[in-house]
Residue, then its C-alpha position, 0 to 999 in steps of 0.5 A: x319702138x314706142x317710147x315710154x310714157x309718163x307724166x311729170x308731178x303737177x298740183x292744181x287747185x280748185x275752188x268752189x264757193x256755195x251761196x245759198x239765199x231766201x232758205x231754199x236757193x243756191x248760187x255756186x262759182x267754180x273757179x279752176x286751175x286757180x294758178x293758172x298753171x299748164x299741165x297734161x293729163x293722161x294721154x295714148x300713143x300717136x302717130x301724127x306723120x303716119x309713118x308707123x312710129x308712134x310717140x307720147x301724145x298727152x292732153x293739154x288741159x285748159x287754163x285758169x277758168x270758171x263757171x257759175x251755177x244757180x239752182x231754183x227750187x220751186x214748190x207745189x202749193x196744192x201738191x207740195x211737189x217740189x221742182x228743182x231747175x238747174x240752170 
């Protein structure tokens, strides 16, 4: 018999900082599970010993981490495309 899943109350923050600079740039930091804390996300039924009884498998979610993001925009002159390059 399956056993009943459910997930216990957690709070996570993250945080985004947005730069932009010389009018049409942008840098962006994304900082994650700000406190670091370890918690589960949604999850399915498993059975890891195949022997037809399944129990609760959830998704261990990653700690505290960060990525960087800086934006490009670069004009045409002649057409006055404009070109956004993510990076």
């Amino acid at each position: 018999m399956l056993q009943q899943m459910y997930l216990t109350h957690n709070f996570v923050a993250n945080t985004r900082i947005t730069v932009n600079f010389l009018k049409k740039h942008t840098f962006q930091f994304y900082l994650n599970n700000l406190f670091d804390k370890q918690y589960f996300t949604y999850g399915a039924p498993v059975d890891p010993d195949y022997d037809g009884i399944s129990e609760p498998g959830y998704f261990v979610q990653p700690p505290m981490n960060f990525y960087a993001m800086l934006i490009f925009r670069i004009q045409d002159k002649e057409s006055g495309q404009r070109w956004k390059i993510d990076n």
